[in-house]
C-alpha positions in Angstrom: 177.1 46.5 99.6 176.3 43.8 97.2 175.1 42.8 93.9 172.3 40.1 93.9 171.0 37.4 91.5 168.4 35.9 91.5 167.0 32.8 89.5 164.2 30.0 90.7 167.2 27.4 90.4 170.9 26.8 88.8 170.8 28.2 85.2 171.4 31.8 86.4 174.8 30.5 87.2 175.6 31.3 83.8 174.9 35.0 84.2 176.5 35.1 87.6 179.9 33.3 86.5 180.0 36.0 83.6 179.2 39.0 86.4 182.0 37.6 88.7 184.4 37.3 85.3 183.7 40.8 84.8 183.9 42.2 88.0 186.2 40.0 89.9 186.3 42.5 92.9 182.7 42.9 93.7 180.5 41.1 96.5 177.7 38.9 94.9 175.1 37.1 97.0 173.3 34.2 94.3 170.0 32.9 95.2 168.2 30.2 93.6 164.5 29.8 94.6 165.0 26.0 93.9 161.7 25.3 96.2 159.6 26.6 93.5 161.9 25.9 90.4 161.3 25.6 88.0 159.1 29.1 86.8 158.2 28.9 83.0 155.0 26.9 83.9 153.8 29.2 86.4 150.9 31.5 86.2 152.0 35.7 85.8 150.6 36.1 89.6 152.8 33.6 90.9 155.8 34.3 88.4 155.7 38.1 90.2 154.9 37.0 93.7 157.6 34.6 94.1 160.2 37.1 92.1 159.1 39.7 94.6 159.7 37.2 97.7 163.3 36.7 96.4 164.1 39.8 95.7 163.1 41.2 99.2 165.5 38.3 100.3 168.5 39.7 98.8 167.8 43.3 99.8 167.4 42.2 103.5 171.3 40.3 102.8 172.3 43.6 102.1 172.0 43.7 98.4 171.3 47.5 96.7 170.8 46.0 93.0 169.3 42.5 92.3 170.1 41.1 88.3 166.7 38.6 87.7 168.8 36.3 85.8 165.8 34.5 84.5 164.3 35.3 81.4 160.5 34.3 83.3 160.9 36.5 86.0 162.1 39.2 83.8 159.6 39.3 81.0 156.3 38.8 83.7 157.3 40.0 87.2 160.2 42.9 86.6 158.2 45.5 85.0 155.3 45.5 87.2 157.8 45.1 90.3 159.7 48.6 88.9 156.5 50.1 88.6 154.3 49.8 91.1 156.3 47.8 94.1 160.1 49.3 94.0 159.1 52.9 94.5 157.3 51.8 97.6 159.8 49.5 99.3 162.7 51.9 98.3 161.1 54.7 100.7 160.5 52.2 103.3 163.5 50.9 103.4 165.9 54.9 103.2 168.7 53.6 100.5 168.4 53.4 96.9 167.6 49.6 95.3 166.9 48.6 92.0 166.1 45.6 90.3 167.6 44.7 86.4 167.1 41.9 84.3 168.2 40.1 81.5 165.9 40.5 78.1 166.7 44.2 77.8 169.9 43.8 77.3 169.8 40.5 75.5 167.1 42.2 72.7 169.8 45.4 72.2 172.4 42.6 71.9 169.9 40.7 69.1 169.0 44.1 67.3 172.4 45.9 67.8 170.3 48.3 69.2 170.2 50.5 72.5 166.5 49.9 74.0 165.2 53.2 73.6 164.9 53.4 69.9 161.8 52.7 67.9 161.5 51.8 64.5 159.9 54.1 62.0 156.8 52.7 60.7 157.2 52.6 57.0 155.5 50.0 55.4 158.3 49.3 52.9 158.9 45.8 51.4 161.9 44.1 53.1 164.1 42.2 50.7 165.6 39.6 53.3 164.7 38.8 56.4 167.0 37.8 59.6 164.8 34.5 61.3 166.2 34.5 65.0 165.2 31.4 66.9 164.0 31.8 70.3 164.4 28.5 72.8 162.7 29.1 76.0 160.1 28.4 78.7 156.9 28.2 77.8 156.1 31.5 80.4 158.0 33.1 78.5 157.8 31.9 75.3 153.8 32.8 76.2 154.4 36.6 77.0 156.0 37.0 73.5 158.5 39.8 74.8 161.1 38.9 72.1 158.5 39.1 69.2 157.2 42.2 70.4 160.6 44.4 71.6 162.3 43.2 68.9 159.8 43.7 66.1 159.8 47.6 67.6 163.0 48.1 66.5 164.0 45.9 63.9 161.5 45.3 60.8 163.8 43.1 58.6 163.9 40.7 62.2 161.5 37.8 62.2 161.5 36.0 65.8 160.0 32.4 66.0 159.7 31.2 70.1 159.8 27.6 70.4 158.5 26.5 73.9 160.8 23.5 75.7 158.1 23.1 78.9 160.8 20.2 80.5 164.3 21.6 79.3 164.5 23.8 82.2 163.5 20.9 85.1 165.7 18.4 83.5 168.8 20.3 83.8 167.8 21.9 87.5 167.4 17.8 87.8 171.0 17.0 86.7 170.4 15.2 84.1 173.0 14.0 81.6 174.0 15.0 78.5 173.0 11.8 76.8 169.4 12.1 78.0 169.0 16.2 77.2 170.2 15.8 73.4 167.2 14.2 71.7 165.2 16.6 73.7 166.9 20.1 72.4 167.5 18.3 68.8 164.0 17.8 68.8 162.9 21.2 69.6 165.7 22.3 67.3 163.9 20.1 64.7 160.2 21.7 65.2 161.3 25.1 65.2 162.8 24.4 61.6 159.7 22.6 60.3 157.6 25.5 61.5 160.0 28.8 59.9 160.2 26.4 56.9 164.6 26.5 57.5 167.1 26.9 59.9 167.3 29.9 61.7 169.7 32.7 61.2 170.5 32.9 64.9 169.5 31.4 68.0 168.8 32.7 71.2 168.7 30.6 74.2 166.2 32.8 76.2 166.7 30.7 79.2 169.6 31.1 81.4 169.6 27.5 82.0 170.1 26.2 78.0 173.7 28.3 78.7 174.9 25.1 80.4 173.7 23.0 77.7 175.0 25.6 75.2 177.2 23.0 73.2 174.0 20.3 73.2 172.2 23.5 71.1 175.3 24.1 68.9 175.3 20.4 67.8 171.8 20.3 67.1 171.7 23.7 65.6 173.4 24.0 61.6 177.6 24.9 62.0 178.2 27.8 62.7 174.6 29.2 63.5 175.4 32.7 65.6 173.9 32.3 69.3 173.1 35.2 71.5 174.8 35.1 74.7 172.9 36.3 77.6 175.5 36.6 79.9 177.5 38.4 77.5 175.0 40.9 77.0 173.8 41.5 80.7 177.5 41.9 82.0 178.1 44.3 79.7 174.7 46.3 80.3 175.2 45.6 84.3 178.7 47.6 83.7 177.1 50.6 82.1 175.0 50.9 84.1 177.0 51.0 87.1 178.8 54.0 85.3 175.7 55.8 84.9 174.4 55.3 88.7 177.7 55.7 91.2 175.3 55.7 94.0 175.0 51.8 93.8 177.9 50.2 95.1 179.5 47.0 93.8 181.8 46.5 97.1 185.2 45.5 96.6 185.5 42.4 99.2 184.9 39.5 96.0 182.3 38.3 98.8 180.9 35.0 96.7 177.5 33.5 99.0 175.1 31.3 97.4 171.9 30.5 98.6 169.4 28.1 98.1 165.0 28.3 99.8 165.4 24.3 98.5 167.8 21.9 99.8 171.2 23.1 100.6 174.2 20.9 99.7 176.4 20.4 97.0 174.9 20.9 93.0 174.8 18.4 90.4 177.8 17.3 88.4 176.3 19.1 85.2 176.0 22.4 87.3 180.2 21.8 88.8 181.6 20.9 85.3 179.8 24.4 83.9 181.3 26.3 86.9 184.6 25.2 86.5 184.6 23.6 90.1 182.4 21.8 92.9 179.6 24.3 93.9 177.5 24.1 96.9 174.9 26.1 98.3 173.7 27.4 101.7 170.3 27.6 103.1 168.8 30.2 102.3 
């Protein structure tokens, strides 16, 4: 079988080309739902139907797990989807699927962490705080998943969310480097007015700043520590698959990427990321 991902356009890229680095054997199947791209201003009901739609889309290409390499999908459609969906459509369809996504593993990568521990409550003063930066869609930036999870298990861990509502659309667009600049230095800029300093660390909680990662270093102080998503979700997606052997990776390197927009070649932004010219089928 396969492993699917799944994003409304081209930034999951960056967590797929990190999957395929890590497991260089197994069959991936990428879809982008570039139809509806991008998701961050959606409303919750339309975030989870359209995540849904893709996801059933992958599992009917033969897919047993599906990554949501989008941090809108993940923090307002996967729980609910797990919860009151999966169990459902698992039964109805006789194998086992699952669905994973990306902020779980990204927050125990931010809070060095595993996701199951809480924080004990004890109201003591904390001499220095760690500010960590939070660049994402304004869905997601909206749900406040990072304040909350991480302020569970990390007290001495102040989060600040700073909402870029045309980042996303701009580099699904192809836009160049000289035009996307003044937009993340300025979002760099009002995230630093509002903590009252730079930040500690940075991460880009959507998978489609990963392309522009060097845009957000050059904006960002030298040297400011940024939290790689696709790091952190390769590395989770490998544990996992040790902990559940009845999900199978297949061993074919099968490499199929899919596209409910227009199918054709990507922008030049999307093949200098990948390393190469990258097209995609119709979905």
């Amino acid at each position: 079988m396969s492993i699917g991902v799944f994003d409304s356009g081209v930034g999951g890229l960056t967590v797929h080309h990190k999957l395929v680095d890590r497991f260089p054997d197994a069959d991936f199947i990428y879809l982008a739902d570039q139809a509806n791209a991008p998701y961050g201003g959606r409303g919750g009901e339309e975030i989870v139907d359209l995540t849904r739609a893709g996801c059933i889309r992958l599992f009917d290409q033969g897919c047993d797990l599906v990554v949501l390499a989008c941090n809108t999908a993940s923090g307002i459609a996967l729980r609910r989807l797990q919860q009151t969906w999966l169990p459902g459509y698992r039964r109805a369809l006789g194998r086992p699927v699952n669905i994973l996504g990306i902020i779980v593993p990204t927050i125990e990568a931010a809070t060095g962490l595993p996701w199951e521990h809480e924080a004990e409550r004890r109201g003591d003063k904390v001499e220095k705080l760690d500010v960590l930066a939070v660049f994402s869609t304004p869905a997601t930036t909206a749900s406040r998943v990072y304040e909350i999870e991480i302020d569970k298990r990390r007290q001495d861990v102040a989060v600040f969310s700073e909402p870029c509502p045309e980042l996303a659309r701009m580099i699904e667009a192809g836009a160049a480097a000289e035009a996307l600049a003044p937009i993340v230095q300025g979002h760099v800029t009002a995230i630093t007015q509002r903590i009252g300093r730079a930040p500690d660390r940075a991460i880009l909680g959507c998978t489609h700043y990963e392309i522009i990662a060097d845009l957000f270093r050059a904006a960002l102080p030298p040297g400011t520590p940024l939290i790689h998503q696709p790091d952190a979700t390769a590395e989770a997606l490998a544990r996992y698959l040790e902990r559940h052997p009845e999900f199978d990776a297949g061993d074919g390197g099968l490499r199929r990427f899919l596209t409910t927009g227009n199918p054709g070649p990507q922008p030049p932004l999307v093949a200098t990321f990948w390393g190469a010219p990258l097209s995609f089928e119709a979905a």
